[in-house]
BALOBA-1460 file (C-alpha; in Angstrom, 3 decimals):
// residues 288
<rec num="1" residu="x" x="-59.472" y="11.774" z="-62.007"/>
<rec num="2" residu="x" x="-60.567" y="13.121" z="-65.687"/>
<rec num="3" residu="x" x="-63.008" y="10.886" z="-67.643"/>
<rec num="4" residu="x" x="-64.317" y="10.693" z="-71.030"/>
<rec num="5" residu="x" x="-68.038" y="10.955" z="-70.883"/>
<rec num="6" residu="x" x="-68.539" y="12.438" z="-74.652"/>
<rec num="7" residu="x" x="-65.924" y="12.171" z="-78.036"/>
<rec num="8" residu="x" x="-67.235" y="13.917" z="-81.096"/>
<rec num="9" residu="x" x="-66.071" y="12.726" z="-84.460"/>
<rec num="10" residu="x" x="-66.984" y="14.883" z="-87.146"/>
<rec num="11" residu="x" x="-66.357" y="12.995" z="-90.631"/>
<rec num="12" residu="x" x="-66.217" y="13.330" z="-94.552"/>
<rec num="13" residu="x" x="-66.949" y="10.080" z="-95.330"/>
<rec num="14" residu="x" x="-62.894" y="9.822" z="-96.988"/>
<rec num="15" residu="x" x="-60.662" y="6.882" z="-95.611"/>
<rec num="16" residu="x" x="-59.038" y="9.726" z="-92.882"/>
<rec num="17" residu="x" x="-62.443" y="9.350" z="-91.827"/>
<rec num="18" residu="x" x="-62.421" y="5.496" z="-91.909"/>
<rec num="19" residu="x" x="-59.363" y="5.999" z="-89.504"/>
<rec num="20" residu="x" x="-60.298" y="8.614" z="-87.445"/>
<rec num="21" residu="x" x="-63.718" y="6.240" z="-86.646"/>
<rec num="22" residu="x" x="-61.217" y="3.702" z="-85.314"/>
<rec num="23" residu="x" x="-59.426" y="5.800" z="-82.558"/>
<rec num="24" residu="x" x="-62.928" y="6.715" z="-81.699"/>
<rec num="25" residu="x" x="-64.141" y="3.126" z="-81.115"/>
<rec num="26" residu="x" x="-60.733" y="2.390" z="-79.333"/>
<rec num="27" residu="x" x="-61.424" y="5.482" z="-76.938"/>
<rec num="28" residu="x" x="-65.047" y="5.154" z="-77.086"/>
<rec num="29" residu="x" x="-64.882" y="1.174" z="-75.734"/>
<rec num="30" residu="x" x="-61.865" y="1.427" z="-73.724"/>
<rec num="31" residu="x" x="-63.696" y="4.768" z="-71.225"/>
<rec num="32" residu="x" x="-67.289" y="3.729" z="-72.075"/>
<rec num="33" residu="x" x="-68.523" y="7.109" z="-73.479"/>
<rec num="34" residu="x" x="-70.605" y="8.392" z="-75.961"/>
<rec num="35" residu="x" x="-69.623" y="9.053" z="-79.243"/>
<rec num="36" residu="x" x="-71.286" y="11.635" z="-81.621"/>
<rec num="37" residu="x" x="-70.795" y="10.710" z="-85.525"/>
<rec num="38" residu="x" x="-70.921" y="14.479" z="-86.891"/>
<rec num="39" residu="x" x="-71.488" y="15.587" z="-90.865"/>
<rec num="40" residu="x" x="-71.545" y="19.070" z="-92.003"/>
<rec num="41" residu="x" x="-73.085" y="20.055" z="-94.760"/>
<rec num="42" residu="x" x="-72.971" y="23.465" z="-96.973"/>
<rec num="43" residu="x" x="-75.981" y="25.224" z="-96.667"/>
<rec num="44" residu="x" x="-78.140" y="25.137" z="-99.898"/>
<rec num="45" residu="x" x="-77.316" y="28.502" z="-101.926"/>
<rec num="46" residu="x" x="-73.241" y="27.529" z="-102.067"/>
<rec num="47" residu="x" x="-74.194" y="23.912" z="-103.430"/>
<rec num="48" residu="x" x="-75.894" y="25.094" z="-106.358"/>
<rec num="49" residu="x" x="-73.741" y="27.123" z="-107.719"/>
<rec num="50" residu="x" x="-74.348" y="29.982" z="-110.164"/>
<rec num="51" residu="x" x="-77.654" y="28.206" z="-112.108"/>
<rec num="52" residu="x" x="-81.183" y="29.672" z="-110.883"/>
<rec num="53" residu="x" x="-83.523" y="26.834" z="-109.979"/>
<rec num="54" residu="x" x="-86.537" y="27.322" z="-109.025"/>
<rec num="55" residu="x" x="-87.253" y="26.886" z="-105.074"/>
<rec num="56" residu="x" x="-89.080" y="23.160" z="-104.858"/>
<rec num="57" residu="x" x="-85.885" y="21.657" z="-107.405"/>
<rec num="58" residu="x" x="-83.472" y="23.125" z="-104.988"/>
<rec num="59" residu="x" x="-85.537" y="22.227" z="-101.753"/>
<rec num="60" residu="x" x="-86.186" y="18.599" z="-103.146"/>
<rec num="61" residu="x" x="-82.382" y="18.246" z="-104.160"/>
<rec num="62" residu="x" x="-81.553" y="19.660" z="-100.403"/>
<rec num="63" residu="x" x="-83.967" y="16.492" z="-99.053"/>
<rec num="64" residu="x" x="-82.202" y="13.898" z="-101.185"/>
<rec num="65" residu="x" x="-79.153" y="14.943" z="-100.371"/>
<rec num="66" residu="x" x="-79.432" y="15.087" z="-96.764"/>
<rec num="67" residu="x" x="-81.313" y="11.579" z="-97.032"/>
<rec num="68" residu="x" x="-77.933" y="10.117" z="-98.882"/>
<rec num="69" residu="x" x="-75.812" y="11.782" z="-96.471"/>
<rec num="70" residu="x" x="-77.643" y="10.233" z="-93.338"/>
<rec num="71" residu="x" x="-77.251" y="6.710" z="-94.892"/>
<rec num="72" residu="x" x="-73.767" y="7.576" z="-95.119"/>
<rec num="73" residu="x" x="-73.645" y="8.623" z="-91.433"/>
<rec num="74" residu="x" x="-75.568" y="5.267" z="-90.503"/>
<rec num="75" residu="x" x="-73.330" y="2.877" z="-93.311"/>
<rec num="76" residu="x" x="-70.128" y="4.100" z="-91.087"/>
<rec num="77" residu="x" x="-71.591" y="3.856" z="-87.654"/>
<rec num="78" residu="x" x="-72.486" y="-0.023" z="-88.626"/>
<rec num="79" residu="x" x="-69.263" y="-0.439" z="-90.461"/>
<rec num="80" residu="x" x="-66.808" y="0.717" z="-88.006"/>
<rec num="81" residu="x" x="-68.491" y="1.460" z="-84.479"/>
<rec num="82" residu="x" x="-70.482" y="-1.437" z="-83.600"/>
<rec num="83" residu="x" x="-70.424" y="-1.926" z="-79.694"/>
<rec num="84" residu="x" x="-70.160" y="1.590" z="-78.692"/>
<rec num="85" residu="x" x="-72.812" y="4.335" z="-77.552"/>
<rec num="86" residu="x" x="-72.793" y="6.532" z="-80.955"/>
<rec num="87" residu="x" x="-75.518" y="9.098" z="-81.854"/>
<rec num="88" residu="x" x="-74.980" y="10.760" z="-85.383"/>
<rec num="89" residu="x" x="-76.100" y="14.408" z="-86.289"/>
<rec num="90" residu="x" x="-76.142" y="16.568" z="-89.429"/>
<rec num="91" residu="x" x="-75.416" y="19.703" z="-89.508"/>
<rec num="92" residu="x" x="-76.102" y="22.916" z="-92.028"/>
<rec num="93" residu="x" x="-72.894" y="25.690" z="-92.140"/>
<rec num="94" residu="x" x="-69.378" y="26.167" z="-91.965"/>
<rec num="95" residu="x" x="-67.951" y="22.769" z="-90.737"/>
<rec num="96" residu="x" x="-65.251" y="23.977" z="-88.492"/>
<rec num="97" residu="x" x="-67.684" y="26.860" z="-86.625"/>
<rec num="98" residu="x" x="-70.130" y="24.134" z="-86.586"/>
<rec num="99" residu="x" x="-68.122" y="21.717" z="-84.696"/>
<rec num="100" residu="x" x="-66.550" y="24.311" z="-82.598"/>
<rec num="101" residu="x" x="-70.076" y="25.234" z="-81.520"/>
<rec num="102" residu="x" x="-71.287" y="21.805" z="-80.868"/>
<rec num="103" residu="x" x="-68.350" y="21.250" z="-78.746"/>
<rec num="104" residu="x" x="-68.748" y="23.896" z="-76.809"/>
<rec num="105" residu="x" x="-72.691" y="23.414" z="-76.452"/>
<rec num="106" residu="x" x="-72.545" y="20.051" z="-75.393"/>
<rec num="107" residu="x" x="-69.341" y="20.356" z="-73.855"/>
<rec num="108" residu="x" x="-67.278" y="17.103" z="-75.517"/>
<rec num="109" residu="x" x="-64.211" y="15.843" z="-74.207"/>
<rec num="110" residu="x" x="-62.457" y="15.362" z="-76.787"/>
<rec num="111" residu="x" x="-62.706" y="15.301" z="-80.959"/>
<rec num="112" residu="x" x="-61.371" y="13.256" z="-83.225"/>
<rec num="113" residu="x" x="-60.771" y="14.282" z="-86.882"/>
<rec num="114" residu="x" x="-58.509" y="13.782" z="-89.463"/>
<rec num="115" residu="x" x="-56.263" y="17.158" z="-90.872"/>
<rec num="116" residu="x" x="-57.278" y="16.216" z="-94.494"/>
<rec num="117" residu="x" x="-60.375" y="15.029" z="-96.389"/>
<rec num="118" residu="x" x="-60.432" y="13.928" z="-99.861"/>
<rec num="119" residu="x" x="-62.690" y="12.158" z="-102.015"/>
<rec num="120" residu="x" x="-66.462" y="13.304" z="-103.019"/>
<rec num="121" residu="x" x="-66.763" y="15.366" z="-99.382"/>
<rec num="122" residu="x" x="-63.872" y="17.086" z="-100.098"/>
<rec num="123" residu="x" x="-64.847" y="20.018" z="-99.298"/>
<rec num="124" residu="x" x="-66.814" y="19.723" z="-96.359"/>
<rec num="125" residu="x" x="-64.024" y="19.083" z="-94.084"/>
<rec num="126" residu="x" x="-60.299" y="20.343" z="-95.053"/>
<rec num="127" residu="x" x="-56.777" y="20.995" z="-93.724"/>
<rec num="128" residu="x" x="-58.539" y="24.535" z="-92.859"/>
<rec num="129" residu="x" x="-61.084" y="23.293" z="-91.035"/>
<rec num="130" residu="x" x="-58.941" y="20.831" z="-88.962"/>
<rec num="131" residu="x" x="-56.923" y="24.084" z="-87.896"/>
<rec num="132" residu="x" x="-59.523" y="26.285" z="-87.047"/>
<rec num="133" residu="x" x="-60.371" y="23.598" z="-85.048"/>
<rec num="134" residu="x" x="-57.752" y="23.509" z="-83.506"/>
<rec num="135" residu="x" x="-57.810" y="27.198" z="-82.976"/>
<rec num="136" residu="x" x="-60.978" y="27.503" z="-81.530"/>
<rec num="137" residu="x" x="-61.559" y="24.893" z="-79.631"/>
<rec num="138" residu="x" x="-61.279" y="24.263" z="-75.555"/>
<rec num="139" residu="x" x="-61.386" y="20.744" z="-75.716"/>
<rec num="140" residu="x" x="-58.570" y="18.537" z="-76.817"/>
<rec num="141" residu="x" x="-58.565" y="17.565" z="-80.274"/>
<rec num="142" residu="x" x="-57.255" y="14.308" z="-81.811"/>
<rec num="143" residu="x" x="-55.887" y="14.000" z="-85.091"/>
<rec num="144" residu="x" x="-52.679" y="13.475" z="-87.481"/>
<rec num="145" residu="x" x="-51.432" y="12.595" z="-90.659"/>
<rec num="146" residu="x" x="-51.123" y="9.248" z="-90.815"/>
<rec num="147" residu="x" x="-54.945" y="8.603" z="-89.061"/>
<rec num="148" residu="x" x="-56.172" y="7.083" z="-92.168"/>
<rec num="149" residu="x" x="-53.370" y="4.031" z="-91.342"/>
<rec num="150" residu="x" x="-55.578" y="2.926" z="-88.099"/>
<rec num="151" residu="x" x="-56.139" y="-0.764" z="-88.276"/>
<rec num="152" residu="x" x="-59.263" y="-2.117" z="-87.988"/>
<rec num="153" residu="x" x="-58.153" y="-5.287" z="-85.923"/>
<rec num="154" residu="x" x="-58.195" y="-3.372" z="-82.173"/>
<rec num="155" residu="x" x="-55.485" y="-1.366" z="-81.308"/>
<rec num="156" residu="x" x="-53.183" y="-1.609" z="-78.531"/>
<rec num="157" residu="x" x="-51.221" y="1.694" z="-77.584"/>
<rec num="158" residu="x" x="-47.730" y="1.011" z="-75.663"/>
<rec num="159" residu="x" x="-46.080" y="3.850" z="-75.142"/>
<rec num="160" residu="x" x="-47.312" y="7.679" z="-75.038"/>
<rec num="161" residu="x" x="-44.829" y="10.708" z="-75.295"/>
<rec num="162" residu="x" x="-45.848" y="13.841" z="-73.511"/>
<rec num="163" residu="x" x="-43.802" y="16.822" z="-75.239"/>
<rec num="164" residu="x" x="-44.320" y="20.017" z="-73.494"/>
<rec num="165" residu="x" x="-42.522" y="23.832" z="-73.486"/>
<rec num="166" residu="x" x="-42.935" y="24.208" z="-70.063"/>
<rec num="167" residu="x" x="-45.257" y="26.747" z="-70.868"/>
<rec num="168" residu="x" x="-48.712" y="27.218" z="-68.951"/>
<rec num="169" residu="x" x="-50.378" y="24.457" z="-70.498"/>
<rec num="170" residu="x" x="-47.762" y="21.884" z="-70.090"/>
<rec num="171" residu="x" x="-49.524" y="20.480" z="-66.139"/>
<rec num="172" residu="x" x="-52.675" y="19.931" z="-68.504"/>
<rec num="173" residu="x" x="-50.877" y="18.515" z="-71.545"/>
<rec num="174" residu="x" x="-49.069" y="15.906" z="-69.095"/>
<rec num="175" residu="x" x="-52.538" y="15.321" z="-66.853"/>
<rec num="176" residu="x" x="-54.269" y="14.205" z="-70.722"/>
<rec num="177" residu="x" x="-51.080" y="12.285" z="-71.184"/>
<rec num="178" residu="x" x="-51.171" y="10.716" z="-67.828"/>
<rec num="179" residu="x" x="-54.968" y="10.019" z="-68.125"/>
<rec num="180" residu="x" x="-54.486" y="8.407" z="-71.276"/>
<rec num="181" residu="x" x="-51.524" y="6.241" z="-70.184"/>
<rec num="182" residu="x" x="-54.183" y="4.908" z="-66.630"/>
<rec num="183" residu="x" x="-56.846" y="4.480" z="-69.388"/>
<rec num="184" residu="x" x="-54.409" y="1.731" z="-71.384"/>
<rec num="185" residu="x" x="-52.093" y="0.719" z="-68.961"/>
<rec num="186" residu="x" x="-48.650" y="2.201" z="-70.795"/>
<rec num="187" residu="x" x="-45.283" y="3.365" z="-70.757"/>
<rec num="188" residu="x" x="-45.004" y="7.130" z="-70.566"/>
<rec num="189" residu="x" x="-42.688" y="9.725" z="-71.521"/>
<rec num="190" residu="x" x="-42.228" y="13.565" z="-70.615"/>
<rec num="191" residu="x" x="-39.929" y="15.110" z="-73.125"/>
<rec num="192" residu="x" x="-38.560" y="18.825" z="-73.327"/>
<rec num="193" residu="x" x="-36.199" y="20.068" z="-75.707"/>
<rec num="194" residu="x" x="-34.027" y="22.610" z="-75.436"/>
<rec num="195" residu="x" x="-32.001" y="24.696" z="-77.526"/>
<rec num="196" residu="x" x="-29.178" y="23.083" z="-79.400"/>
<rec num="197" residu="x" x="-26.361" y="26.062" z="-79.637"/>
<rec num="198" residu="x" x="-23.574" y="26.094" z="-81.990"/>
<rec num="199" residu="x" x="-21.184" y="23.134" z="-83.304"/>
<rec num="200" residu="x" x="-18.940" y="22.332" z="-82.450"/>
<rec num="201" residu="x" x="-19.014" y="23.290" z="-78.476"/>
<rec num="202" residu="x" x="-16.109" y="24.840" z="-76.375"/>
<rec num="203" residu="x" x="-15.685" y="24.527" z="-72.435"/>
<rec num="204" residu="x" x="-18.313" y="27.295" z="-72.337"/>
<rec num="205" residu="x" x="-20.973" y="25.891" z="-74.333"/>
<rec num="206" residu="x" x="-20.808" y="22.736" z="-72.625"/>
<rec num="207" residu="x" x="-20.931" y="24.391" z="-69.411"/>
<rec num="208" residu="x" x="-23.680" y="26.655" z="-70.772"/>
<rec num="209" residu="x" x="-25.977" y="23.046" z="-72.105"/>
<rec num="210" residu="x" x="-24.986" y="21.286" z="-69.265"/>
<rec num="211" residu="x" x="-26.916" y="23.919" z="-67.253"/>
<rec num="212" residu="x" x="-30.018" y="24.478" z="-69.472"/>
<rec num="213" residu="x" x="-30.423" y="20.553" z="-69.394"/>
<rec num="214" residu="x" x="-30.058" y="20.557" z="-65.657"/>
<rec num="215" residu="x" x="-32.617" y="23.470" z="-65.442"/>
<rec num="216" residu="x" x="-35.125" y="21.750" z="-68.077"/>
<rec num="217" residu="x" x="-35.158" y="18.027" z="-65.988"/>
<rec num="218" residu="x" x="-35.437" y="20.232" z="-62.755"/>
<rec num="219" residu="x" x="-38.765" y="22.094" z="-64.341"/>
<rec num="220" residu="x" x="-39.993" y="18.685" z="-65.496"/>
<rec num="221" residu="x" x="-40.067" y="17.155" z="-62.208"/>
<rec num="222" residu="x" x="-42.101" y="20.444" z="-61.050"/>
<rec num="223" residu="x" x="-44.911" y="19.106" z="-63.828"/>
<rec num="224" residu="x" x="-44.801" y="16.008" z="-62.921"/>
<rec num="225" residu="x" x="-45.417" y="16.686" z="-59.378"/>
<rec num="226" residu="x" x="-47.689" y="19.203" z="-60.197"/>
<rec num="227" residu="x" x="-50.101" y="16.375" z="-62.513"/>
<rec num="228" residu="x" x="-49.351" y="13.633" z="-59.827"/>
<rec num="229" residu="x" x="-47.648" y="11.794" z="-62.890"/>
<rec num="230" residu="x" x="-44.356" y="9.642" z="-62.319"/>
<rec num="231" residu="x" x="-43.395" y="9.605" z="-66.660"/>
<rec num="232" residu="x" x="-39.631" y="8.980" z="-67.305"/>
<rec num="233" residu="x" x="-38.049" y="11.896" z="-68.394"/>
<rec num="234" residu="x" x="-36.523" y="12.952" z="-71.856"/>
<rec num="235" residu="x" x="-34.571" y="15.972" z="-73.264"/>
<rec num="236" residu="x" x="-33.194" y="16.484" z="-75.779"/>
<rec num="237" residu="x" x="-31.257" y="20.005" z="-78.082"/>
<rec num="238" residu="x" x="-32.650" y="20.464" z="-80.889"/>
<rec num="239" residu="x" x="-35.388" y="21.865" z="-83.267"/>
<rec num="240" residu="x" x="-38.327" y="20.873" z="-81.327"/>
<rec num="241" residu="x" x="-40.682" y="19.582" z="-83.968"/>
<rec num="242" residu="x" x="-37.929" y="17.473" z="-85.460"/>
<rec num="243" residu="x" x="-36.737" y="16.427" z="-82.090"/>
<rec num="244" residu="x" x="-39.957" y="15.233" z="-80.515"/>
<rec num="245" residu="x" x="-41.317" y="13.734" z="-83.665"/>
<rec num="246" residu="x" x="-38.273" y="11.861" z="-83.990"/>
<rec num="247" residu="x" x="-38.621" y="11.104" z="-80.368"/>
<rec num="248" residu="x" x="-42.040" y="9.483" z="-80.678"/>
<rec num="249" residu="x" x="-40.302" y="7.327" z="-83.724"/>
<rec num="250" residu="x" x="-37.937" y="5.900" z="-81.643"/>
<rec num="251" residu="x" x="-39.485" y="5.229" z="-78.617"/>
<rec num="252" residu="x" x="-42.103" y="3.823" z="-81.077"/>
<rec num="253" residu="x" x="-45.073" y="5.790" z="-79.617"/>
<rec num="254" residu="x" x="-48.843" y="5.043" z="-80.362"/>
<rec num="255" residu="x" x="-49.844" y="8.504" z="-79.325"/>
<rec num="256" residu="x" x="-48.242" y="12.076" z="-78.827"/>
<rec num="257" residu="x" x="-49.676" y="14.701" z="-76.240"/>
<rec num="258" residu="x" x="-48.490" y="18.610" z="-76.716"/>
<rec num="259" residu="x" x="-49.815" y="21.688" z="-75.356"/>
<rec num="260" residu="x" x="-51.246" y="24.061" z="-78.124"/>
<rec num="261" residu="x" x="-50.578" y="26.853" z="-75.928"/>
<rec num="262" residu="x" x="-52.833" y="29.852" z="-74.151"/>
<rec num="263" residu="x" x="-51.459" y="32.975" z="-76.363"/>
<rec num="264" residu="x" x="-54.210" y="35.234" z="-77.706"/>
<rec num="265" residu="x" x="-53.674" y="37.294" z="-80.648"/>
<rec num="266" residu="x" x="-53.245" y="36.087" z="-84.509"/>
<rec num="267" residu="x" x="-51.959" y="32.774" z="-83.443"/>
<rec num="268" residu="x" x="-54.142" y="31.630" z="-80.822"/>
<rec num="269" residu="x" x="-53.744" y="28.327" z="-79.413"/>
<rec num="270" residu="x" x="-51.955" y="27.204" z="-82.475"/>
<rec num="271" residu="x" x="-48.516" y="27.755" z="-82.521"/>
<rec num="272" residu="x" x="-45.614" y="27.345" z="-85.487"/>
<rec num="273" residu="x" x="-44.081" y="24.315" z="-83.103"/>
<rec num="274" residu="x" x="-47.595" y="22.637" z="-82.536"/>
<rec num="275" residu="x" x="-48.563" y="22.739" z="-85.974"/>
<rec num="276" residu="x" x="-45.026" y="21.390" z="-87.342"/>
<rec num="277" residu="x" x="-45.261" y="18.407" z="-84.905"/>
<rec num="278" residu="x" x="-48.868" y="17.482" z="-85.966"/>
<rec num="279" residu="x" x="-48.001" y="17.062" z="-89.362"/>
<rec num="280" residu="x" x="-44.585" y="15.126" z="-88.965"/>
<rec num="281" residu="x" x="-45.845" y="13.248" z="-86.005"/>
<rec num="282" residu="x" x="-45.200" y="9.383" z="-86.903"/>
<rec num="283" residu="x" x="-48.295" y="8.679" z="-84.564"/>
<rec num="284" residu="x" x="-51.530" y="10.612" z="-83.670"/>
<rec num="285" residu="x" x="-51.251" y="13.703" z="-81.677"/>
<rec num="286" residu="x" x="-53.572" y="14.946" z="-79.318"/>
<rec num="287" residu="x" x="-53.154" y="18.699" z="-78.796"/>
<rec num="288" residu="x" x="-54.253" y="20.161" z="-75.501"/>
C-alpha cells in the first residue's frame, strides 16, 4: 500500500501559505510523516538591486535577513503545525528549481503549495513557480486556488473525485485517489468525460454517444481493477475542465485527483486540461 513518509511545503509567508500549512498538518497528522517547512530566498546580487554596496553592508544585510526569515519559518511552524514532525530549511536560488531539487534529493511524497503568493514575499514564490513545479516534478503536488480558504478548526474530507483521460497516468492518478480516500475513510468518485458532439442530436449521434459512454465506463472499470479501487463511476460530455470542476461542486468534493500526464516536449507533464482544472477547481487538486 503507498504511504506518506515525507510532505514538503515550501511557503511565502502570504495567507495561501497560511492555508497550504493546514492541508499539511491535516496530511501530516492523519499518515504520521514528516513535514519539511521550505523558504527560498533570492540569492544576494538580485536583492540589492542596481546600488553598489560595499561587501560587509551587503553580507551583514544577507545575515539579517536570513535571521528574520528563519523567525518567520519558526513563527508559522508554532502557529499552524503544532503536533506534527516538521523540520524547516532555507534555501538560496530560484524557488521552483530549488524545490524541484529538494524533492527529488530527498525524495518527498508529496508537496504542498499554493499557485499564488502575495504580500511582502511576493516574489519568492509565484503562479510561475507553482507551474514549473508542476512541470518538473515526479512527485505529486498539492495545491489550488482557493487553499488560502483552509480552516484552521481540523478538516474533515468526505468525498474525493478522481478525474482521469484514460491516459497512462490515470492507474496512478486513481491509486493517489484511492490512497487518499483509505487514509480518511471517504466516498470516492472516478469520473471521465467524453466528448459532447453537436446539439441537438439525431438517431446517429445518440447511437454514436451512447457508444463512446459505453466504451468510457468499460475503460474505467479496467482502472479500477487495475488500482484494486472499487470508486463509483461518473461520465459525463462535455468540456472537461468545466465538466469535472463542476463535478467536484456538486458532489461537494474536499479534494480532486488528475493525472498531469507523461508527454515530453514543450508541455511536459502539464497539460492545457490539467492546468484549466487547477485553477477552477472548487476544492484542492492534487495532480499526479
Amino acid at each position: 500500500m503507498r504511504s506518506l513518509s515525507k510532505i514538503l511545503l515550501p511557503v511565502d509567508f502570504s495567507e495561501r501559505s497560511v492555508g497550504a500549512a493546514r492541508y499539511s498538518r491535516l496530511l501530516a497528522s492523519q499518515s504520521q510523516c514528516e513535514l519539511v517547512l521550505l523558504h527560498v530566498v533570492s540569492p544576494v546580487p538580485f536583492q540589492l538591486g542596481p546600488v553598489e554596496m560595499a561587501g560587509n553592508t551587503a553580507n551583514e544585510l544577507y545575515r539579517h535577513q536570513r535571521e528574520s526569515l528563519e523567525r518567520e519559518l519558526d513563527a508559522l511552524r508554532d502557529a499552524e503545525l503544532a503536533g506534527v514532525k516538521v523540520r524547516t530549511l532555507l534555501l538560496e536560488g530560484d524557488p521552483a528549481t530549488r524545490i524541484v531539487e529538494f524533492a527529488h534529493r530527498e525524495q518527498v511524497d508529496l508537496i504542498v503549495m499554493p499557485t499564488h503568493g502575495y504580500g511582502p514575499f511576493r516574489r519568492f514564490i509565484l503562479g510561475s513557480n507553482t507551474a514549473k513545479v508542476l512541470h518538473d516534478a515526479d512527485c505529486p503536488v498539492w495545491t489550488g486556488v482557493h487553499i488560502a480558504d483552509a480552516p484552521s478548526q481540523p478538516m474533515q474530507l468526505r468525498h474525493i473525485l478522481c478525474a482521469v483521460d484514460l491516459g497512462p497516468q490515470s492507474v496512478k492518478a486513481l491509486a493517489w485517489a484511492e490512497w487518499f480516500r483509505n487514509l480518511f475513510g471517504v466516498r470516492l468518485t472516478l469520473m471521465h468525460v467524453t466528448a459532447a458532439g453537436p446539439e441537438p442530436a439525431d438517431d446517429t449521434q445518440e447511437a454514436w454517444r451512447a457508444n463512446l459512454r459505453w466504451s468510457a465506463e468499460r475503460e474505467l472499470r479496467r482502472v479500477l481493477a487495475a488500482a484494486s479501487s472499487e470508486a463509483e463511476l461518473l461520465v459525463e460530455a462535455g468540456e472537461p475542465s468545466t465538466a469535472i470542476c463542476a463535478a467536484a461542486a456538486r458532489l461537494k468534493a474536499g479534494l480532486l485527483v488528475i493525472g498531469r500526464g507523461s508527454a515530453a516536449g514543450v508541455f511536459g507533464r502539464l497539460r492545457t486540461n490539467s492546468y484549466a482544472i487547477i485553477r477552477q477547481s472548487p476544492c484542492p487538486v492534487v495532480s499526479v
